[in-house]
Biopython code that builds the backbone (N, CA, C, O; Angstrom):
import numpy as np
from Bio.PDB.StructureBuilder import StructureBuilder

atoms = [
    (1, "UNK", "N", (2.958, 33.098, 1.371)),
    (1, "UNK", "CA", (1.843, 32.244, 0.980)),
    (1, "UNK", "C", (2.361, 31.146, 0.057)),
    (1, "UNK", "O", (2.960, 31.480, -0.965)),
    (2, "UNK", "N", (2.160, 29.774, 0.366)),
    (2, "UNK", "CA", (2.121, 28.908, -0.459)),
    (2, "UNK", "C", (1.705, 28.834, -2.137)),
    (2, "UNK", "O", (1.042, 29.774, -2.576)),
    (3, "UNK", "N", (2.021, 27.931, -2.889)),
    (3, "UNK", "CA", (1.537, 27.715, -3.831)),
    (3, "UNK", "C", (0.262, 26.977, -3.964)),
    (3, "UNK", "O", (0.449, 25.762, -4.022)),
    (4, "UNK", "N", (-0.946, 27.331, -4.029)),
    (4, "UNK", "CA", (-2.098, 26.699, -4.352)),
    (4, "UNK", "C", (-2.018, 25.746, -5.174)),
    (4, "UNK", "O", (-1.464, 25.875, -6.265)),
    (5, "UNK", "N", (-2.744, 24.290, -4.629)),
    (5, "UNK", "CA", (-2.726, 23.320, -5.724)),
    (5, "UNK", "C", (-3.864, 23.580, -6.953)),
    (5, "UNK", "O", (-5.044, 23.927, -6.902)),
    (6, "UNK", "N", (-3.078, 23.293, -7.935)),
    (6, "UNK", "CA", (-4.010, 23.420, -9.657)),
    (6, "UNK", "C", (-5.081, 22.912, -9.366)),
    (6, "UNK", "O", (-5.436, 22.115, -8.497)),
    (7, "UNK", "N", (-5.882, 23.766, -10.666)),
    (7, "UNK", "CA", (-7.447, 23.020, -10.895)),
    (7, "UNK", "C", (-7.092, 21.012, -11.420)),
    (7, "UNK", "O", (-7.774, 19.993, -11.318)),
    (8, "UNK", "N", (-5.759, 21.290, -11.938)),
    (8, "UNK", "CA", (-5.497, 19.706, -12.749)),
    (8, "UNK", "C", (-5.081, 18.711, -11.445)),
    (8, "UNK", "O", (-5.540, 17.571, -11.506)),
    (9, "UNK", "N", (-4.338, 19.015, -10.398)),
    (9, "UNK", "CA", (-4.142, 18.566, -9.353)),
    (9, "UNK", "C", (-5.385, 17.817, -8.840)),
    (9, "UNK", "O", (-5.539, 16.596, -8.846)),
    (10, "UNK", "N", (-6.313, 18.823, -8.361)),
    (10, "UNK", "CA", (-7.532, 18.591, -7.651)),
    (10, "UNK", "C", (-8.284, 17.670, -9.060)),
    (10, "UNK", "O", (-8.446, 16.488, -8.757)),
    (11, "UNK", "N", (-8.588, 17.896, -10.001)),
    (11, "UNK", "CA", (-9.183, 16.738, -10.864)),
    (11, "UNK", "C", (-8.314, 15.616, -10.232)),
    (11, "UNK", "O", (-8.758, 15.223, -9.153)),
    (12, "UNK", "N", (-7.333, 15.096, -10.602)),
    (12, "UNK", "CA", (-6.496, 13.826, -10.348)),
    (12, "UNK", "C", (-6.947, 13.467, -9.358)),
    (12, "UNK", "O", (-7.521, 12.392, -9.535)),
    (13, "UNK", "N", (-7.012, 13.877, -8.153)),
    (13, "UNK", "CA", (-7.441, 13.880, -6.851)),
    (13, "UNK", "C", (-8.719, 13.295, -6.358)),
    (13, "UNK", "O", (-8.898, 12.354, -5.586)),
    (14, "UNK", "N", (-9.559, 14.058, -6.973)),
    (14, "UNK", "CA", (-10.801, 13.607, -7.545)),
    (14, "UNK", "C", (-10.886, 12.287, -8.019)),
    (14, "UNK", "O", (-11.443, 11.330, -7.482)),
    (15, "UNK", "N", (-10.283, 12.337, -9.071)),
    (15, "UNK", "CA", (-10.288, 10.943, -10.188)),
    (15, "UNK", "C", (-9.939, 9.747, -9.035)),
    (15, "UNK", "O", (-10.719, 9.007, -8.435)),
    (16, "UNK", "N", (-8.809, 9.824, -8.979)),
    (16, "UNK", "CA", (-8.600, 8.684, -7.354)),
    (16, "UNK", "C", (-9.001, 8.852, -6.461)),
    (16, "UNK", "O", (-8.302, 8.260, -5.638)),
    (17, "UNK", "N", (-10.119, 9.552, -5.801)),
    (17, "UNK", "CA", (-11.225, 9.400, -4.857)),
    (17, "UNK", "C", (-12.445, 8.720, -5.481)),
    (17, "UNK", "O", (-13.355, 8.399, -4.718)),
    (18, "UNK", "N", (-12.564, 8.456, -6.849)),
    (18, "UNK", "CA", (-13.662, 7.834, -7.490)),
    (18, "UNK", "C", (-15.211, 9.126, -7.202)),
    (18, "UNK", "O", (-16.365, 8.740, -7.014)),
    (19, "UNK", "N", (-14.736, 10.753, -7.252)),
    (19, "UNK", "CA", (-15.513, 11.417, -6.695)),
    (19, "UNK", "C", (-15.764, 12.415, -7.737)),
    (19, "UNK", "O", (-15.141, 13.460, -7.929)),
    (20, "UNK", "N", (-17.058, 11.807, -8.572)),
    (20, "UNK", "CA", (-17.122, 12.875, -9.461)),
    (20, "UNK", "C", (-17.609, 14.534, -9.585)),
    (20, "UNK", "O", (-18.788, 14.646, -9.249)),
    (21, "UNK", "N", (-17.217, 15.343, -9.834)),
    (21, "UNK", "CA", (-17.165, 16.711, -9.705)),
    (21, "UNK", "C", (-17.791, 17.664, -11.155)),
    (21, "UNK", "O", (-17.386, 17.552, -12.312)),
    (22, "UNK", "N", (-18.857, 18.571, -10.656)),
    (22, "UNK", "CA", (-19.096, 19.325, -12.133)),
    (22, "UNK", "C", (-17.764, 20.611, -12.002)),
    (22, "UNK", "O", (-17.212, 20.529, -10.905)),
    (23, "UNK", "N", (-17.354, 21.408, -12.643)),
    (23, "UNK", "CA", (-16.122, 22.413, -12.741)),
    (23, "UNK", "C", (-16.324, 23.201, -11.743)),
    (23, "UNK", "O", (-15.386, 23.545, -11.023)),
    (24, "UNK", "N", (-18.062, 23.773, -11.461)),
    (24, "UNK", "CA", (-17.939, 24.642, -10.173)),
    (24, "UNK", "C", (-17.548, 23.996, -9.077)),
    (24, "UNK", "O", (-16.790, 24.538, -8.273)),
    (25, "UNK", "N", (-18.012, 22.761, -8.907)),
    (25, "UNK", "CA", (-17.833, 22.236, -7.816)),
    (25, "UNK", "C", (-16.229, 21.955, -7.776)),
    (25, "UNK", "O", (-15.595, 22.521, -6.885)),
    (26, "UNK", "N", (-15.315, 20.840, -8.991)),
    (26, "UNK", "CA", (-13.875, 20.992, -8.663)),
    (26, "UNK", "C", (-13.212, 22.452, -8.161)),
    (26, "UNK", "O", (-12.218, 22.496, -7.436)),
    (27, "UNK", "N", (-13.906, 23.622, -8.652)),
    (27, "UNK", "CA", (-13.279, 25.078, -8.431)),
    (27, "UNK", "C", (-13.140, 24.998, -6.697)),
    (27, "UNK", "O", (-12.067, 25.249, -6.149)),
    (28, "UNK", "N", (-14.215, 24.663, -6.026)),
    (28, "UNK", "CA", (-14.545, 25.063, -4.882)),
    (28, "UNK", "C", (-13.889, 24.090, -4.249)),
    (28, "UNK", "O", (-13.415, 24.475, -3.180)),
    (29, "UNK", "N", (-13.565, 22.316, -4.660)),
    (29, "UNK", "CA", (-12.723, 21.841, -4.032)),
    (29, "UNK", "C", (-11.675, 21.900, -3.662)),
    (29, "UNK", "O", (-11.170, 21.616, -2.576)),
    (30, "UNK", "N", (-10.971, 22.589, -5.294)),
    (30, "UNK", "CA", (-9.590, 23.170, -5.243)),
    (30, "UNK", "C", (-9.106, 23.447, -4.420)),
    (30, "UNK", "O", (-8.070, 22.995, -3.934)),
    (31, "UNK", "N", (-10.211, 24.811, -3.860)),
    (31, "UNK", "CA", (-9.977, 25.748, -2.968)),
    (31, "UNK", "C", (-9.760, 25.098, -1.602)),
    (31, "UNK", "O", (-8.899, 25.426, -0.785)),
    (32, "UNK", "N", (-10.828, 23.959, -1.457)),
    (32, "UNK", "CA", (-11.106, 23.677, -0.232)),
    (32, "UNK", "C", (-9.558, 23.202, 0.139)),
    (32, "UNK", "O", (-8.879, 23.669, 1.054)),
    (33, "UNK", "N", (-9.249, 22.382, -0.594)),
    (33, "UNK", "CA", (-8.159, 21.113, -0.472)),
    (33, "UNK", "C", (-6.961, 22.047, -0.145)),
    (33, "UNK", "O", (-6.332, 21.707, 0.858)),
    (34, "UNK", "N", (-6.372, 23.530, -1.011)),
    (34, "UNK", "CA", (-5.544, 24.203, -0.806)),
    (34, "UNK", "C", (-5.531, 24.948, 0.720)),
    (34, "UNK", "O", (-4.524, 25.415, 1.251)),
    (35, "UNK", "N", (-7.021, 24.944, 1.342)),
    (35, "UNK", "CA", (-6.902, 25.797, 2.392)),
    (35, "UNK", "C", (-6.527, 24.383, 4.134)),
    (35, "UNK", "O", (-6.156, 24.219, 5.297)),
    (36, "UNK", "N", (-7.089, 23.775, 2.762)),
    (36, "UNK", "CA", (-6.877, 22.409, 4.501)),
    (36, "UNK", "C", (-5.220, 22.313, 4.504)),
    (36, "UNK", "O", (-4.571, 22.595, 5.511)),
    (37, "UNK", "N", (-4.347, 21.695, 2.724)),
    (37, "UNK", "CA", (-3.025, 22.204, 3.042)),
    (37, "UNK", "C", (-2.416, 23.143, 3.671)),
    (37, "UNK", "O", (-1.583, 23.051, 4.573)),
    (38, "UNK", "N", (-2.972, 24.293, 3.038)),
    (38, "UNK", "CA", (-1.844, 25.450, 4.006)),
    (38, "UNK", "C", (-1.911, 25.439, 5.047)),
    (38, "UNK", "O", (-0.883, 25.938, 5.503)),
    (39, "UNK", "N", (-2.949, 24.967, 6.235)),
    (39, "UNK", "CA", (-3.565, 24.797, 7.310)),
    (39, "UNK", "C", (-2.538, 24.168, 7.979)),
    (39, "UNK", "O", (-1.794, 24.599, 8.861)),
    (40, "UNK", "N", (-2.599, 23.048, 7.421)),
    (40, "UNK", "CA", (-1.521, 21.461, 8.111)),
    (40, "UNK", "C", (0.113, 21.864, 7.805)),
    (40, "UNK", "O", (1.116, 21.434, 8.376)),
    (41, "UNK", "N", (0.032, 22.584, 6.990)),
    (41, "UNK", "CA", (1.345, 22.984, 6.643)),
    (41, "UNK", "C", (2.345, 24.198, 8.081)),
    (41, "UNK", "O", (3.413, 24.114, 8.686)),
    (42, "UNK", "N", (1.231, 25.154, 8.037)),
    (42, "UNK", "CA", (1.351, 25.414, 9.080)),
    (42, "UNK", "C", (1.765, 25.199, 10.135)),
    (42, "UNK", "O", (2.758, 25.752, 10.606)),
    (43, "UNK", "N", (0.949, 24.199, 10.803)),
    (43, "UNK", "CA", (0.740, 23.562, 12.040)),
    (43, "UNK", "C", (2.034, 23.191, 12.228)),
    (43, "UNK", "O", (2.846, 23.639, 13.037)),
    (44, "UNK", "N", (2.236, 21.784, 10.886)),
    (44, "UNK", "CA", (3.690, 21.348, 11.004)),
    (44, "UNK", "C", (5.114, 22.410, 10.980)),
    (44, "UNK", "O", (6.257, 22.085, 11.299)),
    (45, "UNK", "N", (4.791, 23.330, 10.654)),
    (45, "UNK", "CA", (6.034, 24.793, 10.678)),
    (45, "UNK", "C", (6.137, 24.876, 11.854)),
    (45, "UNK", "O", (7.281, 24.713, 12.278)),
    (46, "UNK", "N", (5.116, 25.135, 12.806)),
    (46, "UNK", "CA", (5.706, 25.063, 13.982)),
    (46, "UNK", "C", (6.235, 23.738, 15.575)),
    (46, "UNK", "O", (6.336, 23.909, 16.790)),
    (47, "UNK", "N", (6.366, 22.945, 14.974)),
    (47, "UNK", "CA", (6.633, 21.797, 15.830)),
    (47, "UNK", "C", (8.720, 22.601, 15.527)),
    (47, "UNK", "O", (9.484, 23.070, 14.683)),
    (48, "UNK", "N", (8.574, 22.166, 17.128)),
    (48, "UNK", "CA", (10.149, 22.620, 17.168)),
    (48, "UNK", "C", (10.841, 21.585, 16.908)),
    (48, "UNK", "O", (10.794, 20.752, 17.813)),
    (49, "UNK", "N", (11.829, 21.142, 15.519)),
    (49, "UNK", "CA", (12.098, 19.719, 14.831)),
    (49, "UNK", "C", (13.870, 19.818, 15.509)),
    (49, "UNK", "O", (14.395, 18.705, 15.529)),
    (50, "UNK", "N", (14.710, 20.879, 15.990)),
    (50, "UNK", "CA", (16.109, 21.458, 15.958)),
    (50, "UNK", "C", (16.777, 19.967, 16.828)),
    (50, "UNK", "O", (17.833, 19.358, 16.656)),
    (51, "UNK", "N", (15.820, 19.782, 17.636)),
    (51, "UNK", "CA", (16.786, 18.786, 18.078)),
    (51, "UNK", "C", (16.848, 17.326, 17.738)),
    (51, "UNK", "O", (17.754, 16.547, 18.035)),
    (52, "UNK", "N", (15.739, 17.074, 17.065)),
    (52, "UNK", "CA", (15.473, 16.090, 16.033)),
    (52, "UNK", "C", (16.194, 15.215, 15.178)),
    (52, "UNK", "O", (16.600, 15.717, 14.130)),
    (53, "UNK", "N", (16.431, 14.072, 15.381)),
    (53, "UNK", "CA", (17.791, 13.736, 13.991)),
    (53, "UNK", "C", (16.356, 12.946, 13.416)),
    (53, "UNK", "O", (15.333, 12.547, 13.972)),
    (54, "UNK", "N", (16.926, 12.947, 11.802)),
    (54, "UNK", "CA", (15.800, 12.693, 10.703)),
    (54, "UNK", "C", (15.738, 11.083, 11.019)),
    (54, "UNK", "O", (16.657, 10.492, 11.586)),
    (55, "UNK", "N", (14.690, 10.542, 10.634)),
    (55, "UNK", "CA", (14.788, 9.190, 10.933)),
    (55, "UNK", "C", (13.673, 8.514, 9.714)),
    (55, "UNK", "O", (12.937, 9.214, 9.018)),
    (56, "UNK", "N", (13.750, 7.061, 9.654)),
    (56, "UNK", "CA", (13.270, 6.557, 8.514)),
    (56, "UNK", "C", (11.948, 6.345, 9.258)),
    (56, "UNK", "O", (10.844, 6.848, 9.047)),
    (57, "UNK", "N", (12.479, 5.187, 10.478)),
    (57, "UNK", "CA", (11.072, 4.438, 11.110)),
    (57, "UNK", "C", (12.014, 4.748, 12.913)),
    (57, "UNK", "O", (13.164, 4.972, 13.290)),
    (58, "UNK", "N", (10.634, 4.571, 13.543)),
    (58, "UNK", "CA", (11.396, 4.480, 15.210)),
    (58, "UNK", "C", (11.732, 3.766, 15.584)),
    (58, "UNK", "O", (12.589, 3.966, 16.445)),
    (59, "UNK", "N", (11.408, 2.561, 15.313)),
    (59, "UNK", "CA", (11.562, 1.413, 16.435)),
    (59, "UNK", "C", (13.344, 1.046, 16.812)),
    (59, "UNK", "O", (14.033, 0.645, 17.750)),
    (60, "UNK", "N", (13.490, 1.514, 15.316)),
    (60, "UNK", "CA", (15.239, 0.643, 15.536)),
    (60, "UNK", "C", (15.208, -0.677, 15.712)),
    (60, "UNK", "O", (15.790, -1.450, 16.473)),
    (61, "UNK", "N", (14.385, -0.792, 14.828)),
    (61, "UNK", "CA", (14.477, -2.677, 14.639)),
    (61, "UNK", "C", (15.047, -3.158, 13.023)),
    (61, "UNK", "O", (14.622, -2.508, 12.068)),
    (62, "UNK", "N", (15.463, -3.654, 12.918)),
    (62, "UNK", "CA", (15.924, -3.991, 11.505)),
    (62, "UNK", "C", (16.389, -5.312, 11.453)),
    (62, "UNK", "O", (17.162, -5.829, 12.260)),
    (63, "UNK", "N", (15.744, -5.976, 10.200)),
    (63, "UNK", "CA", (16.094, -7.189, 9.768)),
    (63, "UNK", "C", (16.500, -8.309, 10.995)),
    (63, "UNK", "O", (17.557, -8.814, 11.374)),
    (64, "UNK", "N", (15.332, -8.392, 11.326)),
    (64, "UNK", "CA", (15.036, -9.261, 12.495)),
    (64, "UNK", "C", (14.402, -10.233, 11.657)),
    (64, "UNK", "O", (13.301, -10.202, 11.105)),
    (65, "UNK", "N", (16.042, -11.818, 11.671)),
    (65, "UNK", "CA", (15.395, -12.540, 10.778)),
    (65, "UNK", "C", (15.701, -14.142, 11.884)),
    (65, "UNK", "O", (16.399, -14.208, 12.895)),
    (66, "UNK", "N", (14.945, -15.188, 11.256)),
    (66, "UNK", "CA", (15.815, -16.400, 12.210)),
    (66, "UNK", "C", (16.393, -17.138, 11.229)),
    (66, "UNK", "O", (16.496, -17.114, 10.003)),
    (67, "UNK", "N", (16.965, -18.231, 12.748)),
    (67, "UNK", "CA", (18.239, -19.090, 11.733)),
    (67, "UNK", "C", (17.062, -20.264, 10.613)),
    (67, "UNK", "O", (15.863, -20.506, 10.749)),
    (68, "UNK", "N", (17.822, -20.639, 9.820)),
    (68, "UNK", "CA", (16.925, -21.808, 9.204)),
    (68, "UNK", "C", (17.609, -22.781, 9.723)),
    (68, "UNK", "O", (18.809, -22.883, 9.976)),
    (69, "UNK", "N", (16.420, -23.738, 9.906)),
    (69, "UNK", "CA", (16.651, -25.174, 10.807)),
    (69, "UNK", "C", (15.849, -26.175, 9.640)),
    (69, "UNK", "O", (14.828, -26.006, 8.972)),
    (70, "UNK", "N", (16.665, -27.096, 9.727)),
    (70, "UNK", "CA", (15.902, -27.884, 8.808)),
    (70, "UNK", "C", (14.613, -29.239, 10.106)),
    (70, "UNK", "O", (14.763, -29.510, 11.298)),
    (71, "UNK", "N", (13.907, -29.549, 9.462)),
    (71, "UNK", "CA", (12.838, -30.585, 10.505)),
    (71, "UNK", "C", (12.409, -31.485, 9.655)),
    (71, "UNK", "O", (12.514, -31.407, 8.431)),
    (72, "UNK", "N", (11.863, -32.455, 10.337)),
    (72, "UNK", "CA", (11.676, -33.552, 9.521)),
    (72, "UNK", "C", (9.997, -33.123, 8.733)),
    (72, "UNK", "O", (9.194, -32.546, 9.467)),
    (73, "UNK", "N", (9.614, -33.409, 7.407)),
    (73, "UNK", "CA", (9.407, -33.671, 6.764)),
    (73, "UNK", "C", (8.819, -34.912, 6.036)),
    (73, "UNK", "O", (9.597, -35.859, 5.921)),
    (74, "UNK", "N", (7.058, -35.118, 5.318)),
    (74, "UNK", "CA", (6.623, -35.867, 4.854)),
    (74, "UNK", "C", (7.494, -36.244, 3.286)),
    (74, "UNK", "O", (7.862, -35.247, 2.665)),
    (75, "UNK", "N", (7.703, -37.142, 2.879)),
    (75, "UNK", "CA", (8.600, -37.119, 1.463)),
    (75, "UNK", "C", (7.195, -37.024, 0.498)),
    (75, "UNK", "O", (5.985, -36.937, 0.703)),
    (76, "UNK", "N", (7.977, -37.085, -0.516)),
    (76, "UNK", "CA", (6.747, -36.451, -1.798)),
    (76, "UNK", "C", (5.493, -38.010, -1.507)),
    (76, "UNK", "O", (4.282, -37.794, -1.551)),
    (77, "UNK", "N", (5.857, -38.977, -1.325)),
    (77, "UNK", "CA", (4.742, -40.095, -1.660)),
    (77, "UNK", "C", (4.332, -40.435, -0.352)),
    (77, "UNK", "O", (3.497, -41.340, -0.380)),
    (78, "UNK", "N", (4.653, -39.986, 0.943)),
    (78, "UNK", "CA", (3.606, -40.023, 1.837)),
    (78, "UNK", "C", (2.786, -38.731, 2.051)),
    (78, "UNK", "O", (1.786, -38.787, 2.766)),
    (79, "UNK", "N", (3.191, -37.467, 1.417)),
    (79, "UNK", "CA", (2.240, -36.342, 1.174)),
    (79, "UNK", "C", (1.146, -36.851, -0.061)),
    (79, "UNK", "O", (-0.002, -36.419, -0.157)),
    (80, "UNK", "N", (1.772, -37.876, -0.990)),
    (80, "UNK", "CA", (0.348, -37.681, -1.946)),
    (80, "UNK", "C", (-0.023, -39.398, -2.082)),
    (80, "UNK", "O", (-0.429, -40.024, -3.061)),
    (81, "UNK", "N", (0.263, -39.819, -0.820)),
    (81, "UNK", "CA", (-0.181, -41.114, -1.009)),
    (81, "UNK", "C", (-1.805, -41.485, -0.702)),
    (81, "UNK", "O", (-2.231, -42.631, -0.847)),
    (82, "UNK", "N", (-2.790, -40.167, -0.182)),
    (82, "UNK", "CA", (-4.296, -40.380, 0.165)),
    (82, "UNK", "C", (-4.952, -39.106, -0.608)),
    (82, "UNK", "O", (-6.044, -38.572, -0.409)),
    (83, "UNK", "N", (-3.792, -38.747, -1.688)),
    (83, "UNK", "CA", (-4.546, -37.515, -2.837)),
    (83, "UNK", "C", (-5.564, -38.355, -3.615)),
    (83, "UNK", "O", (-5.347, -39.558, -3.767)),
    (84, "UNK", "N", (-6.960, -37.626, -4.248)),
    (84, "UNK", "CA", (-7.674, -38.297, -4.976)),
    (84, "UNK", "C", (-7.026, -38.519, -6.360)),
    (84, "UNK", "O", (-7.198, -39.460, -7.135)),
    (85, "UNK", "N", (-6.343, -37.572, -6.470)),
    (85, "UNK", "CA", (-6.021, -37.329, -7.777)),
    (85, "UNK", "C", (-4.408, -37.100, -8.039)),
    (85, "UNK", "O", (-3.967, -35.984, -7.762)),
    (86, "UNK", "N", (-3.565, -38.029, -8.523)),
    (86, "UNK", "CA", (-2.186, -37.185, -8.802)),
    (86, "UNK", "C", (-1.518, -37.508, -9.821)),
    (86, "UNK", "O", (-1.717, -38.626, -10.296)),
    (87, "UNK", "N", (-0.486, -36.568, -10.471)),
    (87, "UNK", "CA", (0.149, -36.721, -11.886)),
    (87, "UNK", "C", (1.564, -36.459, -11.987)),
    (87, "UNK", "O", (1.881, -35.275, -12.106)),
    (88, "UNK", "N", (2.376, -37.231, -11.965)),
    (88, "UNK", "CA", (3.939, -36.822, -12.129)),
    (88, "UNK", "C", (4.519, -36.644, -10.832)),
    (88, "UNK", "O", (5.694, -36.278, -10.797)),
    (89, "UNK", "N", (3.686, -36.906, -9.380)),
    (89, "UNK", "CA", (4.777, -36.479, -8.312)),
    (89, "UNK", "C", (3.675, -35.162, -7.635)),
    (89, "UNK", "O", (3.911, -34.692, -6.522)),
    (90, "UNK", "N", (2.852, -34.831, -8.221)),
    (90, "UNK", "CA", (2.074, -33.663, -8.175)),
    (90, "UNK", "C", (0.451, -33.701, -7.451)),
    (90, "UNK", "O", (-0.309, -34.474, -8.034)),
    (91, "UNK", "N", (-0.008, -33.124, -6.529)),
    (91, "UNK", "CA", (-1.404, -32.815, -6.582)),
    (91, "UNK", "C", (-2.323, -32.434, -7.762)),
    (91, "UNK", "O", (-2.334, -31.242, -8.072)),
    (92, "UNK", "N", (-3.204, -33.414, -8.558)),
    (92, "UNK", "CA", (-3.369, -32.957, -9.429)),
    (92, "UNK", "C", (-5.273, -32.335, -8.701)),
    (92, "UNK", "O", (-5.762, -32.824, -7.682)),
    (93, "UNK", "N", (-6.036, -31.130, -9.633)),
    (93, "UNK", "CA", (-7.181, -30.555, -8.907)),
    (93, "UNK", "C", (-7.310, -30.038, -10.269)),
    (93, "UNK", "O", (-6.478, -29.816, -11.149)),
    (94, "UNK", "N", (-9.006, -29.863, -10.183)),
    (94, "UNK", "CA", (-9.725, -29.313, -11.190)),
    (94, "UNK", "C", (-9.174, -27.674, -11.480)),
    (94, "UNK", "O", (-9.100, -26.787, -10.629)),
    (95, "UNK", "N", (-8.888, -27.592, -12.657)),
    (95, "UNK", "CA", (-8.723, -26.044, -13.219)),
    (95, "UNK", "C", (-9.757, -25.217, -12.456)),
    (95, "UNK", "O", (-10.899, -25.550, -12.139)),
    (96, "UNK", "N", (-8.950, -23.771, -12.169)),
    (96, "UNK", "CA", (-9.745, -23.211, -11.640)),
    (96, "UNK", "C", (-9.737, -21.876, -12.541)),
    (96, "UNK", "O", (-10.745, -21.206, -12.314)),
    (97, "UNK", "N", (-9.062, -21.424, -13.297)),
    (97, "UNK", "CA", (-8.346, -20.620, -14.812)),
    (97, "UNK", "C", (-8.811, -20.471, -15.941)),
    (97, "UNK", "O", (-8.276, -21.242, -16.737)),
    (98, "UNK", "N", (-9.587, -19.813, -16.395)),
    (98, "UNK", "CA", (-9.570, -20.132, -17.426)),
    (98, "UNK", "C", (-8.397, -19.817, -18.252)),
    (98, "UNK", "O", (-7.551, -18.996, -17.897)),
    (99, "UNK", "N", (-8.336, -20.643, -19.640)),
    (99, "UNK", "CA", (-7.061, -20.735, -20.780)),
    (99, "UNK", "C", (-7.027, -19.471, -21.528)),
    (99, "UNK", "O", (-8.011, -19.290, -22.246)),
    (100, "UNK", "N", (-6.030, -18.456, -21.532)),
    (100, "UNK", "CA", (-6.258, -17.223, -22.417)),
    (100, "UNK", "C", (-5.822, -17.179, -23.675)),
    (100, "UNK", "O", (-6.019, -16.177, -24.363)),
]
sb = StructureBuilder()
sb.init_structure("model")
sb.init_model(0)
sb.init_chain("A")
sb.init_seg("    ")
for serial, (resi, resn, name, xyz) in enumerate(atoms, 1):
    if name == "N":
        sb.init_residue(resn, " ", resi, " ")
    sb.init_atom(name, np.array(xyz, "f"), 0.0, 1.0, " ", f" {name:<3s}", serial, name[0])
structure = sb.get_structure()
């Protein structure tokens, strides 16, 4: 037999489900939550894993990246040459932040 998860476990559990609980009721979740584990635990004991090699992800894809190409490009003063508003080279726009 497994180790049953704690009454402190199942609070936490709780707490990050946003699911508040009176003590009888965490008691009975406890329980619940320990019997659905051992359950799944189970299940997974028996999948035959022997021929199995451990693996991270399946696909076998990795770092699938492209080349950088450079393309032409607006320069800074035909990007802000029909801005309403600009300052230093910059889009300038109403604060949206307040100052802390």
């Amino acid at each position: 037999m497994r180790k049953k998860i704690s009454l402190e476990d199942a609070r936490y559990v709780a707490k990050l489900a946003n699911i508040p609980l009176t003590e009888s009721q965490l008691e009975k979740f406890t329980s619940q939550v320990s019997e659905v584990i051992e359950f799944n635990m189970s299940l997974l004991e028996k999948v035959n894993t022997e021929k199995i090699e451990p693996t991270a992800h399946v696909t076998g894809v990795s770092n699938k990246l492209r080349k950088d190409e450079t393309e032409q490009r607006l320069s800074s003063d035909e990007a802000l040459q029909n801005a309403k508003s600009k300052h230093n080279g910059f889009f300038k726009v109403k604060a949206i932040l307040e100052p802390s």
